[in-house]
Structures are given as C-alpha cells and as structure tokens.
mmJSON file of the N, C-alpha and C atoms, coordinates in Angstrom:
{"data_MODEL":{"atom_site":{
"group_PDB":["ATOM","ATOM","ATOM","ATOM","ATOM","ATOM","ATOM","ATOM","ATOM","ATOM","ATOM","ATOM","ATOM","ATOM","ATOM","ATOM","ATOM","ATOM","ATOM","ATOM","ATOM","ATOM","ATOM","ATOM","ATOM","ATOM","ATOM","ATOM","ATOM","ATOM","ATOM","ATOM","ATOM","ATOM","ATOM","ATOM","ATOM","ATOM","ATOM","ATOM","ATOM","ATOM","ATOM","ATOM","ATOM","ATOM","ATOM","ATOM","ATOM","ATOM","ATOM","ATOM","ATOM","ATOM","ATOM","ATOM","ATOM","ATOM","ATOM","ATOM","ATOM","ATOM","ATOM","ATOM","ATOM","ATOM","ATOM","ATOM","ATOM","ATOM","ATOM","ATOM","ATOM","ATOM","ATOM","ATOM","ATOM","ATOM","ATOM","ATOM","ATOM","ATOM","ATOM","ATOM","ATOM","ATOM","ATOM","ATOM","ATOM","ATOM","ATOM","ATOM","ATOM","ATOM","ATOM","ATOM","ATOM","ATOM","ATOM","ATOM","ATOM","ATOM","ATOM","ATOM","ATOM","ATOM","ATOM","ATOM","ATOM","ATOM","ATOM","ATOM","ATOM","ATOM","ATOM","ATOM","ATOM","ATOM","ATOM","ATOM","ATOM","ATOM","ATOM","ATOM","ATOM","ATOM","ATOM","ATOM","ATOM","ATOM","ATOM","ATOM","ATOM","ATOM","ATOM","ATOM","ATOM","ATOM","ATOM","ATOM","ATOM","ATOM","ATOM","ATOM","ATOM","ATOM","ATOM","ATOM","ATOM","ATOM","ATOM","ATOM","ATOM","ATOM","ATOM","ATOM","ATOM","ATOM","ATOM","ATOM","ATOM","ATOM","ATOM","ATOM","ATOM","ATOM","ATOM","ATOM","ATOM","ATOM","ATOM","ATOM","ATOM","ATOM","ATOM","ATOM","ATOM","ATOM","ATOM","ATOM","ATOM","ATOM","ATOM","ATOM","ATOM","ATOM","ATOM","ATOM","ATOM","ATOM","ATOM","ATOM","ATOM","ATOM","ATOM","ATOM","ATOM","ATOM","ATOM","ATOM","ATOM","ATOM","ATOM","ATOM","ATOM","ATOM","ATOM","ATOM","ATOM","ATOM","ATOM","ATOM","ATOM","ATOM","ATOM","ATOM"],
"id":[1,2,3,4,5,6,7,8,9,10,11,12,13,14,15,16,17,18,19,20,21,22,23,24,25,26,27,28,29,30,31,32,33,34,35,36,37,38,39,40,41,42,43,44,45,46,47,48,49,50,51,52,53,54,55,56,57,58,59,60,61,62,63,64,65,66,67,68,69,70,71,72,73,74,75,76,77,78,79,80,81,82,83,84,85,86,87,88,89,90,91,92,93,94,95,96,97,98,99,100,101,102,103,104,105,106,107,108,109,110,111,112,113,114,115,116,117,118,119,120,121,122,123,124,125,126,127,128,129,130,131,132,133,134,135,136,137,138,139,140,141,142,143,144,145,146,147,148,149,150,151,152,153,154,155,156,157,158,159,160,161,162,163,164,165,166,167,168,169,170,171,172,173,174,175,176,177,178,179,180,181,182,183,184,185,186,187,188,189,190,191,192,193,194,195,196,197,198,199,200,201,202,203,204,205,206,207,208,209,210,211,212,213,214,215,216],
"type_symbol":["N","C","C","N","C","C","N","C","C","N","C","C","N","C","C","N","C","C","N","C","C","N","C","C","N","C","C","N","C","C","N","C","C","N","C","C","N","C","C","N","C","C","N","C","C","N","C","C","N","C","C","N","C","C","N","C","C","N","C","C","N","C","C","N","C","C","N","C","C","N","C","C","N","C","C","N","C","C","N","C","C","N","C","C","N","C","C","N","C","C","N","C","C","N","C","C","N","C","C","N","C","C","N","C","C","N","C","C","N","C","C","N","C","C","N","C","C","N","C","C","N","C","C","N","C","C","N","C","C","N","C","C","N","C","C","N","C","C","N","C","C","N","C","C","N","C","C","N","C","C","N","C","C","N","C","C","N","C","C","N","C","C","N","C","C","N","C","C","N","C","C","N","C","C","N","C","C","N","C","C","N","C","C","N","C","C","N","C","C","N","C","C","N","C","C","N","C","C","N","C","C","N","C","C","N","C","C","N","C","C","N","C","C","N","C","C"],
"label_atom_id":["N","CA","C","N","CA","C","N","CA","C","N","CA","C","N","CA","C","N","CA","C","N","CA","C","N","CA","C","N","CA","C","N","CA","C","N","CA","C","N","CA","C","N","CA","C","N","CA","C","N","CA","C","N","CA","C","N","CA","C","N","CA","C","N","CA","C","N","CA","C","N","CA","C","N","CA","C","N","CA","C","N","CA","C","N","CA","C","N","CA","C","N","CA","C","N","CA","C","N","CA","C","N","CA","C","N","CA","C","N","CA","C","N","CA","C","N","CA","C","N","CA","C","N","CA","C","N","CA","C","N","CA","C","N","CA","C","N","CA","C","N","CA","C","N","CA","C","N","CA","C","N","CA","C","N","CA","C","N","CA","C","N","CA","C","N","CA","C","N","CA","C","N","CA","C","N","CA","C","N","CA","C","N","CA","C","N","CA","C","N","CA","C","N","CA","C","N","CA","C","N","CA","C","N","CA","C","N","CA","C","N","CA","C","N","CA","C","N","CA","C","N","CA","C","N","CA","C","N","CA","C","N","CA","C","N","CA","C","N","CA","C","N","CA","C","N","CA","C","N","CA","C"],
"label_alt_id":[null,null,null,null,null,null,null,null,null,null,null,null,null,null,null,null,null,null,null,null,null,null,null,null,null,null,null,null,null,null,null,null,null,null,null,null,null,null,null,null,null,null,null,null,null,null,null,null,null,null,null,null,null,null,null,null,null,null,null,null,null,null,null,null,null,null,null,null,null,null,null,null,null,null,null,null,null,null,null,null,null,null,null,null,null,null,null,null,null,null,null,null,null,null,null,null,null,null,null,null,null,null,null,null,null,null,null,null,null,null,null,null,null,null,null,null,null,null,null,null,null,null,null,null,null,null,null,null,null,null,null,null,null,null,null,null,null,null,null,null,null,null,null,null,null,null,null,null,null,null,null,null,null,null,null,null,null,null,null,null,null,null,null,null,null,null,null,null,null,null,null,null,null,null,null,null,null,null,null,null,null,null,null,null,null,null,null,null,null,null,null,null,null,null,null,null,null,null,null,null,null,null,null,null,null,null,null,null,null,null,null,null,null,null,null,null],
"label_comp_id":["UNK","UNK","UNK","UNK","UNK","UNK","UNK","UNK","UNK","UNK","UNK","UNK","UNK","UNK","UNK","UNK","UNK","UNK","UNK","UNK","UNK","UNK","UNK","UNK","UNK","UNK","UNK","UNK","UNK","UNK","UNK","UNK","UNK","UNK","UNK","UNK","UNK","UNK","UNK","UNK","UNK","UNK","UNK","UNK","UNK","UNK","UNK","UNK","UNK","UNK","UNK","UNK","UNK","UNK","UNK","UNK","UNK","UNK","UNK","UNK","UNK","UNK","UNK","UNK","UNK","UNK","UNK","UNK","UNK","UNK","UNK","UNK","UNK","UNK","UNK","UNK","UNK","UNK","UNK","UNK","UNK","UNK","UNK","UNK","UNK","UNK","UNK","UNK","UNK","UNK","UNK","UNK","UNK","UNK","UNK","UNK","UNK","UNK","UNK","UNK","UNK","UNK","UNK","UNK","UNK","UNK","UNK","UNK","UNK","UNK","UNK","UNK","UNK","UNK","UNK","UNK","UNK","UNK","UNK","UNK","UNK","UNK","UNK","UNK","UNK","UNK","UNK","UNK","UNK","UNK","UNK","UNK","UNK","UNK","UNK","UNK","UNK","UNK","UNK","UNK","UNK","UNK","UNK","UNK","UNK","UNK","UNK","UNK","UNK","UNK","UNK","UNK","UNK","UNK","UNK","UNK","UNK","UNK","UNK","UNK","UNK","UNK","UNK","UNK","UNK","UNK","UNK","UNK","UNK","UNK","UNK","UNK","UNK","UNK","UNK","UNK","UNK","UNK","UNK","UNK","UNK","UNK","UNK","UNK","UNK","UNK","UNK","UNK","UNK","UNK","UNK","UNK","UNK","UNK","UNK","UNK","UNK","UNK","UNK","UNK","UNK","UNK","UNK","UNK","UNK","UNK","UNK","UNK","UNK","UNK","UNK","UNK","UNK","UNK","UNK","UNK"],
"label_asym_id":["A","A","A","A","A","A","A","A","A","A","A","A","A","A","A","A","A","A","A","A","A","A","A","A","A","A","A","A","A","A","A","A","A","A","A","A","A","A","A","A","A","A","A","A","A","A","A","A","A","A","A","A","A","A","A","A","A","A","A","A","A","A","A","A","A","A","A","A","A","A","A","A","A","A","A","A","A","A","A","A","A","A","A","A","A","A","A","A","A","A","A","A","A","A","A","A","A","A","A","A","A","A","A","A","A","A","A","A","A","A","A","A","A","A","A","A","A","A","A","A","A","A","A","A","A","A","A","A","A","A","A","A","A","A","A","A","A","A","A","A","A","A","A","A","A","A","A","A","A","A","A","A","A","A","A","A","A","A","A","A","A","A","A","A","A","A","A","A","A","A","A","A","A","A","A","A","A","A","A","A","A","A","A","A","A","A","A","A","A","A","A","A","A","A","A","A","A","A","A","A","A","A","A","A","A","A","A","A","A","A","A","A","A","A","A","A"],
"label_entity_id":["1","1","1","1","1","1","1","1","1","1","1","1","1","1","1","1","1","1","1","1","1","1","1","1","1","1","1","1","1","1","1","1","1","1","1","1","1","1","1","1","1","1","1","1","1","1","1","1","1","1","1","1","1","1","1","1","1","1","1","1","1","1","1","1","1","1","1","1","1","1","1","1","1","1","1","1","1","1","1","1","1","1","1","1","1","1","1","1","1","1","1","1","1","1","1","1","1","1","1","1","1","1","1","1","1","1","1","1","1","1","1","1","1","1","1","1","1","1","1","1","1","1","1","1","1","1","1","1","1","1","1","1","1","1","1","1","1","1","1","1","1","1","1","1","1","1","1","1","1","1","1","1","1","1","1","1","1","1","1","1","1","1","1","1","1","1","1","1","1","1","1","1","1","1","1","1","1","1","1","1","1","1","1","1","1","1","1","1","1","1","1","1","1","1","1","1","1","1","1","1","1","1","1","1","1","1","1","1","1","1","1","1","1","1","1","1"],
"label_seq_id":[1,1,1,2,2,2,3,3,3,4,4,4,5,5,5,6,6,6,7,7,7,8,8,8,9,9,9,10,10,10,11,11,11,12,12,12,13,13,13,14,14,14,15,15,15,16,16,16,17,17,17,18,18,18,19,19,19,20,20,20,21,21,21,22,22,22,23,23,23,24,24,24,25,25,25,26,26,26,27,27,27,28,28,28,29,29,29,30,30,30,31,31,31,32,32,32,33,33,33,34,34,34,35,35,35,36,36,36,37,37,37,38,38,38,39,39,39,40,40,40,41,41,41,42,42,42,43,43,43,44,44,44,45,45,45,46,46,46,47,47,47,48,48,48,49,49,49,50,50,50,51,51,51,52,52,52,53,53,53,54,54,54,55,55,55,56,56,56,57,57,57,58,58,58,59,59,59,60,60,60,61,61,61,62,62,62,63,63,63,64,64,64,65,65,65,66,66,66,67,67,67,68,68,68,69,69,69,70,70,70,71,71,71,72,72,72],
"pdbx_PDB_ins_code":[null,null,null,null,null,null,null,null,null,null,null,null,null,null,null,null,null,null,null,null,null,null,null,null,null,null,null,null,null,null,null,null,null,null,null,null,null,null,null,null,null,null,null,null,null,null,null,null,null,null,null,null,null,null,null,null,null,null,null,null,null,null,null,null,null,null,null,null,null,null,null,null,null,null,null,null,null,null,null,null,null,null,null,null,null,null,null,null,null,null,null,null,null,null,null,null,null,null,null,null,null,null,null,null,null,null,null,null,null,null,null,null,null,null,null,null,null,null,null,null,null,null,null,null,null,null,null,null,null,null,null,null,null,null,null,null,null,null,null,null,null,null,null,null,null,null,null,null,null,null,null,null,null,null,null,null,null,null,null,null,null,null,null,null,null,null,null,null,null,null,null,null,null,null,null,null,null,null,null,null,null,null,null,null,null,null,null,null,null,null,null,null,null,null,null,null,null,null,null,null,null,null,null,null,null,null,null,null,null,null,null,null,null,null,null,null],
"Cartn_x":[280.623,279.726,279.562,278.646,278.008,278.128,278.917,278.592,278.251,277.056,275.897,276.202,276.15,276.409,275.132,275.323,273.671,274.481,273.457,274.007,273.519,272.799,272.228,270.878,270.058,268.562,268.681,267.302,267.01,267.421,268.245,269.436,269.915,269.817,271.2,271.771,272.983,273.949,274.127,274.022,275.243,276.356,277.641,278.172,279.123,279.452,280.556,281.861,282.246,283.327,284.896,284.649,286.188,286.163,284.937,284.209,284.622,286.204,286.551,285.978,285.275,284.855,286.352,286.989,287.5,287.641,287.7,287.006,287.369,286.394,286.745,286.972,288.04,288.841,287.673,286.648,286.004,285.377,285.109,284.744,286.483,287.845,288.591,288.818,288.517,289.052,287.819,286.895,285.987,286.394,286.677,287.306,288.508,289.454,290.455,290.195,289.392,288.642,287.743,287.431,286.526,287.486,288.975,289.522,289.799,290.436,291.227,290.485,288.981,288.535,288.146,288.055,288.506,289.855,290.534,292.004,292.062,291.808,291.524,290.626,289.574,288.443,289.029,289.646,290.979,291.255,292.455,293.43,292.732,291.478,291.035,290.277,289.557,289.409,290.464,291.511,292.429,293.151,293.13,293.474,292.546,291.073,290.586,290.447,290.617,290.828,291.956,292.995,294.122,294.138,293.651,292.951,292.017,291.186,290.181,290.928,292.169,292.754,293.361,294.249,295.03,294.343,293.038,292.305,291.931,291.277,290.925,292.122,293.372,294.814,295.036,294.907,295.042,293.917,293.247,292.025,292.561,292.08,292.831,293.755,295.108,296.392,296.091,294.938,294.564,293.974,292.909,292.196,292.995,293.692,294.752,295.703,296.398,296.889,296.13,294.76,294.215,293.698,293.518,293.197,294.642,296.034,296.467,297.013,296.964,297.575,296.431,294.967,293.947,293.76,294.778,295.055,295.995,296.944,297.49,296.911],
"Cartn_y":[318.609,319.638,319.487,319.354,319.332,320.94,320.417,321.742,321.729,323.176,322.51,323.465,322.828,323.4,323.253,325.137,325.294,325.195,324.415,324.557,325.607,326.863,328.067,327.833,326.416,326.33,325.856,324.948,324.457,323.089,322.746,321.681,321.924,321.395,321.783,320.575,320.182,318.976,319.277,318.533,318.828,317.49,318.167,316.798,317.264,316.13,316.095,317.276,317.84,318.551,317.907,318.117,317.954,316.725,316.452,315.077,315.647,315.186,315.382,313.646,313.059,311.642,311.675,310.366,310.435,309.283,310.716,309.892,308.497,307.78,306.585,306.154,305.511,304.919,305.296,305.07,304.894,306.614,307.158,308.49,309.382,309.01,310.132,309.686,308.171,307.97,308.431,308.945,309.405,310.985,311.534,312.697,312.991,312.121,312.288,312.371,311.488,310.955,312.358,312.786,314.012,315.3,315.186,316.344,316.219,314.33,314.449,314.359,314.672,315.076,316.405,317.817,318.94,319.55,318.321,318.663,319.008,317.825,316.966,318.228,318.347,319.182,320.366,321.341,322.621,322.624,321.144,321.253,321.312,320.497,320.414,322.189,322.531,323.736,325.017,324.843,325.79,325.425,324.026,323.747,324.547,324.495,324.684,326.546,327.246,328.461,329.08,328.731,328.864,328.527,327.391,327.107,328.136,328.593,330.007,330.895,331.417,332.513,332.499,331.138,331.043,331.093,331.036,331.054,332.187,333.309,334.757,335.207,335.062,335.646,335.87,333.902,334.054,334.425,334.822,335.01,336.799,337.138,339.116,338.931,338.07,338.485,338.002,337.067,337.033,337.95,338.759,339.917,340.701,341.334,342.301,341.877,341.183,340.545,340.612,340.628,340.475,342.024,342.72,343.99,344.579,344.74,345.124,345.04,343.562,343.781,344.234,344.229,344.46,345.75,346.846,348.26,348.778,347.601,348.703,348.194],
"Cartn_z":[464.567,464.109,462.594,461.798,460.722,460.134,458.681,457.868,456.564,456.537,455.665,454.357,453.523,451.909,451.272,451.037,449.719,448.187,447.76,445.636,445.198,445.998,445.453,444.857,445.204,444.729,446.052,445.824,446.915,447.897,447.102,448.446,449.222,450.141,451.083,451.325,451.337,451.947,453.548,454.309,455.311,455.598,455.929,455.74,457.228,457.666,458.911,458.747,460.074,459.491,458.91,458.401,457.609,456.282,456.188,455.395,453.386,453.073,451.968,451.067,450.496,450.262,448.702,448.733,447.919,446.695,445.565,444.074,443.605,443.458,442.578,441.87,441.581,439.8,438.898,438.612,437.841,437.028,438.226,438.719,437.8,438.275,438.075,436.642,435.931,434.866,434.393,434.244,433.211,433.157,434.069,434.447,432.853,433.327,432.213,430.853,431.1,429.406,429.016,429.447,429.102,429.135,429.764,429.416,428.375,427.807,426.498,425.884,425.802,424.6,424.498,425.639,425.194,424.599,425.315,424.706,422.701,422.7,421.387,420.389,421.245,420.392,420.069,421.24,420.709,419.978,419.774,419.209,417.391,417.318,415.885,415.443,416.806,416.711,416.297,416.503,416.196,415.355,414.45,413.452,412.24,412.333,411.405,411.715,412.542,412.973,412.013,412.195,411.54,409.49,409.637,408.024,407.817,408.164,408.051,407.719,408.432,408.422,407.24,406.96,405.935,404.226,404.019,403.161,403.266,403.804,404.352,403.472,404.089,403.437,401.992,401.855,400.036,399.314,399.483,398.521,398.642,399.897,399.712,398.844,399.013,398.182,396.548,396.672,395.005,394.93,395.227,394.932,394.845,395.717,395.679,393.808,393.608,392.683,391.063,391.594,389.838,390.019,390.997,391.136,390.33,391.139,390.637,388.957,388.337,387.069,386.231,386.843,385.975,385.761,386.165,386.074,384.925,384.853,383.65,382.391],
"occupancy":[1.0,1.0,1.0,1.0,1.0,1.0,1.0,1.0,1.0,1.0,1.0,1.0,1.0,1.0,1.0,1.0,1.0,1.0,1.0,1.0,1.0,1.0,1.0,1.0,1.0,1.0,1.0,1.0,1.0,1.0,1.0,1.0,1.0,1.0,1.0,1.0,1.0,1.0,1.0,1.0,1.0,1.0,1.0,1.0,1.0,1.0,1.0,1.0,1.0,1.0,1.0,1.0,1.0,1.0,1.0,1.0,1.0,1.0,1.0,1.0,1.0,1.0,1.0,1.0,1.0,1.0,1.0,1.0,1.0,1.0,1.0,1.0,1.0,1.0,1.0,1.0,1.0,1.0,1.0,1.0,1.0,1.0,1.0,1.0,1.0,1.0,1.0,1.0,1.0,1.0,1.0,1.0,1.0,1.0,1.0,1.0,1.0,1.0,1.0,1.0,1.0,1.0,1.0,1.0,1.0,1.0,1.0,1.0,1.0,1.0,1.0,1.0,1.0,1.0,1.0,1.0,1.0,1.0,1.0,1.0,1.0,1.0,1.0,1.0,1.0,1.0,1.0,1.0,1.0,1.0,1.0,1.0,1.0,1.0,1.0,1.0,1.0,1.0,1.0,1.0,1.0,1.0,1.0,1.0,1.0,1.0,1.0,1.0,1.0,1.0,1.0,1.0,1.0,1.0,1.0,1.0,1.0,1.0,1.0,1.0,1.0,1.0,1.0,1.0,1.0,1.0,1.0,1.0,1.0,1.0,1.0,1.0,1.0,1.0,1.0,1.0,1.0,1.0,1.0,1.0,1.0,1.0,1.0,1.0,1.0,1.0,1.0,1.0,1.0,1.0,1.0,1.0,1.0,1.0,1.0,1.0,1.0,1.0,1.0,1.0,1.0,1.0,1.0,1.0,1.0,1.0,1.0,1.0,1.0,1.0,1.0,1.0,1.0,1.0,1.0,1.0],
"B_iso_or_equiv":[0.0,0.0,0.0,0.0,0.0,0.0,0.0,0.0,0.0,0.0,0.0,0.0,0.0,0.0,0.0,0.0,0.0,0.0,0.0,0.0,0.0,0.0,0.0,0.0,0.0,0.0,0.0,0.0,0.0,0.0,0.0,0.0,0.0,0.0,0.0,0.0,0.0,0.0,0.0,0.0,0.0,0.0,0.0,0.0,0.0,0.0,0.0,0.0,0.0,0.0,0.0,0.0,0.0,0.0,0.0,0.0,0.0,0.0,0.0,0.0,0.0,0.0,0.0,0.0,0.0,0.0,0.0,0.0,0.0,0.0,0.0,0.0,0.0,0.0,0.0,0.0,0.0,0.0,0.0,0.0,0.0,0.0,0.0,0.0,0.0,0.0,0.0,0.0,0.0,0.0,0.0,0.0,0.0,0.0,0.0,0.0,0.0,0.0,0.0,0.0,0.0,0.0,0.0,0.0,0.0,0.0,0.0,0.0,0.0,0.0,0.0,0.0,0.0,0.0,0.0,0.0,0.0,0.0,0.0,0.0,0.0,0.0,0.0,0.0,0.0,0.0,0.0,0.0,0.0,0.0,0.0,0.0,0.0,0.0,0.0,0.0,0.0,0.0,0.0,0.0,0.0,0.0,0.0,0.0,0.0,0.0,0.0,0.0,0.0,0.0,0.0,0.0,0.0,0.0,0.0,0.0,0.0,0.0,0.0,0.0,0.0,0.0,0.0,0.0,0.0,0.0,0.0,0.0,0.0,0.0,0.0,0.0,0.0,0.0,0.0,0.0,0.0,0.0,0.0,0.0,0.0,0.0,0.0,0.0,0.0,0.0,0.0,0.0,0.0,0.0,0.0,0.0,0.0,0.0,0.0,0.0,0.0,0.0,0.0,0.0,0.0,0.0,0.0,0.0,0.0,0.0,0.0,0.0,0.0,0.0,0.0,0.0,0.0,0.0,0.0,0.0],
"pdbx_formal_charge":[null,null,null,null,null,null,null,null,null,null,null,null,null,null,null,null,null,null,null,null,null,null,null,null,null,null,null,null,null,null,null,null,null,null,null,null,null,null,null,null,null,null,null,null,null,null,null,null,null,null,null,null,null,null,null,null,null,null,null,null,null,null,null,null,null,null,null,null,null,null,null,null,null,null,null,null,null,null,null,null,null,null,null,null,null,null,null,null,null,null,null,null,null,null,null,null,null,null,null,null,null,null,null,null,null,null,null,null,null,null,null,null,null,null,null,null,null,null,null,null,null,null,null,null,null,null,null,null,null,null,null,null,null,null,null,null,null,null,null,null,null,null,null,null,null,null,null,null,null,null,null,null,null,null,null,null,null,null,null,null,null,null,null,null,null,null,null,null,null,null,null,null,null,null,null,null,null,null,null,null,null,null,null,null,null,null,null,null,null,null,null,null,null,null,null,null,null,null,null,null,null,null,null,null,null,null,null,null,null,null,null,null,null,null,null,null],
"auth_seq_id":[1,1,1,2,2,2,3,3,3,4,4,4,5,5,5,6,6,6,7,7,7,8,8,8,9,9,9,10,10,10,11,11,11,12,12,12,13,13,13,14,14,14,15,15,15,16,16,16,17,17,17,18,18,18,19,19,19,20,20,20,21,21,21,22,22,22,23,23,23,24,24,24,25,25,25,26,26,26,27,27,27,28,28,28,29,29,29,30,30,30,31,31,31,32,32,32,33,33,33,34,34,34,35,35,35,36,36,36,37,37,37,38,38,38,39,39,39,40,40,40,41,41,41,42,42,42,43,43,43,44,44,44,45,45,45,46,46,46,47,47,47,48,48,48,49,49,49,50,50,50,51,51,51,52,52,52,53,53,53,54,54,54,55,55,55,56,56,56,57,57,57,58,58,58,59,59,59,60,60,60,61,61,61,62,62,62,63,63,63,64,64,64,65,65,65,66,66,66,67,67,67,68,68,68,69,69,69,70,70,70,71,71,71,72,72,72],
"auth_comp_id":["UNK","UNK","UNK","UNK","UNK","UNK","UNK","UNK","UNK","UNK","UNK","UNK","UNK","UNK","UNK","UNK","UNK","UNK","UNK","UNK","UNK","UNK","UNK","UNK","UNK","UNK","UNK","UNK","UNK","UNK","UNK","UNK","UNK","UNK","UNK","UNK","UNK","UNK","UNK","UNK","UNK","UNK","UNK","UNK","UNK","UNK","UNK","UNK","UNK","UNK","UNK","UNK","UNK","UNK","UNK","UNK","UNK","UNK","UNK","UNK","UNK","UNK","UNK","UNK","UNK","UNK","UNK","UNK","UNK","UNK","UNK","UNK","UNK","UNK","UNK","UNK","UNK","UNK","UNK","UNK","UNK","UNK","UNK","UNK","UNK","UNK","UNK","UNK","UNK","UNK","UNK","UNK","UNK","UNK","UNK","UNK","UNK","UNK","UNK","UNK","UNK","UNK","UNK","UNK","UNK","UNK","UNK","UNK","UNK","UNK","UNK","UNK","UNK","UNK","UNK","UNK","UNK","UNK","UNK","UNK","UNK","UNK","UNK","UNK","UNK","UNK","UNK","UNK","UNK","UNK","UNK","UNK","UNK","UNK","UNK","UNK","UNK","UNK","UNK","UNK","UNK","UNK","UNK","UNK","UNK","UNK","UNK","UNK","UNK","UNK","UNK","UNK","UNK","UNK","UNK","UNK","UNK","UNK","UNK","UNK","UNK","UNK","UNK","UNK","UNK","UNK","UNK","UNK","UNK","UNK","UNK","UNK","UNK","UNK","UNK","UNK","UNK","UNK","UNK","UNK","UNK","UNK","UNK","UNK","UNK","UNK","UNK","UNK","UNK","UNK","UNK","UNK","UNK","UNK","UNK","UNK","UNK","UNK","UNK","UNK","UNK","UNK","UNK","UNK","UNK","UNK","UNK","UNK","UNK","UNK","UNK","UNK","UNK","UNK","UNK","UNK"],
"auth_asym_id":["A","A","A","A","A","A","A","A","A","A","A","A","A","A","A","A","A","A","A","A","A","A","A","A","A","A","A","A","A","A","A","A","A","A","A","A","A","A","A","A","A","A","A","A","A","A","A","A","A","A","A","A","A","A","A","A","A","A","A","A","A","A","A","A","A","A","A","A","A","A","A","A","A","A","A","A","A","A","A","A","A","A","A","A","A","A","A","A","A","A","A","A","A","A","A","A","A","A","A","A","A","A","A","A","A","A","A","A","A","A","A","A","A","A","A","A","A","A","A","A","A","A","A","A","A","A","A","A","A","A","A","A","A","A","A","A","A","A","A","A","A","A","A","A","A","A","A","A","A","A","A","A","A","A","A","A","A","A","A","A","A","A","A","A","A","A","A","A","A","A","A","A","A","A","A","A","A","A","A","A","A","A","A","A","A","A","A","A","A","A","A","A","A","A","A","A","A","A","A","A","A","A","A","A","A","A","A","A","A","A","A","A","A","A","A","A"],
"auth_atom_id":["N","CA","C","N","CA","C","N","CA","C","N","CA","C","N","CA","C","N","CA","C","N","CA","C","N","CA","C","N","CA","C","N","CA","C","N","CA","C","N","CA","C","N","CA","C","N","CA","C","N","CA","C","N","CA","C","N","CA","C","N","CA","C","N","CA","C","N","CA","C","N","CA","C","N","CA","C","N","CA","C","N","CA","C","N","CA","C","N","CA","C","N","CA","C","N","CA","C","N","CA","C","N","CA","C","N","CA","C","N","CA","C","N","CA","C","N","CA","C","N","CA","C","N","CA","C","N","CA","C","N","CA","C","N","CA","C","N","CA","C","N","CA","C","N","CA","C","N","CA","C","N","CA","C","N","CA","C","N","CA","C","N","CA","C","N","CA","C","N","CA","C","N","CA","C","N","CA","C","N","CA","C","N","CA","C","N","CA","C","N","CA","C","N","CA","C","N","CA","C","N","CA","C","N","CA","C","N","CA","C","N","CA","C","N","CA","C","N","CA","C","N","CA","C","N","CA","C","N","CA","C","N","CA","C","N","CA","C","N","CA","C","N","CA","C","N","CA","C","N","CA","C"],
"pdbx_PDB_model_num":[1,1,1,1,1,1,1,1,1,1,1,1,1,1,1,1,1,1,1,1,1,1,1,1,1,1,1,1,1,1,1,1,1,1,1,1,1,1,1,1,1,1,1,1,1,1,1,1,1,1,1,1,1,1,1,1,1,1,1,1,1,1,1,1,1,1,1,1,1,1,1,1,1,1,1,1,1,1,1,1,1,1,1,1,1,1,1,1,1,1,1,1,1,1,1,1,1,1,1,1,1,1,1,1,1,1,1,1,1,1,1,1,1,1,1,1,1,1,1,1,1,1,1,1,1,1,1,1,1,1,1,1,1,1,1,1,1,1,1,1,1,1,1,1,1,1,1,1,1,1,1,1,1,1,1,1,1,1,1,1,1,1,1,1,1,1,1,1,1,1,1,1,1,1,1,1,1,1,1,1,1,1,1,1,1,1,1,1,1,1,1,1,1,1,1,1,1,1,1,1,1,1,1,1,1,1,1,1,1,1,1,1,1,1,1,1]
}}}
C-alpha cells in the first residue's frame, strides 16, 4: 500500500509503505559541513555579542567615573 505525503503546496509524493531511502556519503557529508559552519558562525557570533557587552560596560563605568570626579 502506497503512502502519500503533501509538502503543504501542491506536491504530493507517494512512496511504498515503509520506503525510508538512505542518505548518501555525499548527501550526509555536506550535511556536516553546513552544521560546522553554524557551529562556527555562533561561536564568532557570541564572541562579538559578549565584546558588545564588554564595551557597553566600560564606557558606562567611564561615564560614571568622569561624572563622578567632575563633581567635586
């Protein structure tokens, strides 16, 4: 018995029951390769996230700083 899969437009697949096709070297190694470069992209992303913050910080604690001695 054939079972038929919609992509929610207008395709429909139908494929044999139990029909899992399985991925090819080529297919899972591009796979990887595209995680380690979300990996990768994070990790620079939350590098420069963290550098944001750390500049945000010192500039308040210099403001704060020339605020305060510029009082007495």
């Amino acid at each position: 018995m054939a079972e038929t899969v919609s992509t929610g437009g207008s395709m429909q697949f139908q494929y044999q029951k139990g029909h899992r096709p399985k991925p090819t070297k080529e297919f899972t190694t591009e796979i990887e390769e595209a995680y380690n470069e979300y990996y990768d992209r994070r990790k620079r992303e939350r590098k420069q996230k963290v550098l944001i913050w750390i500049i945000i910080a010192l500039i308040i604690l210099i403001g704060l700083g020339i605020w305060w001695f510029s009082r007495n």
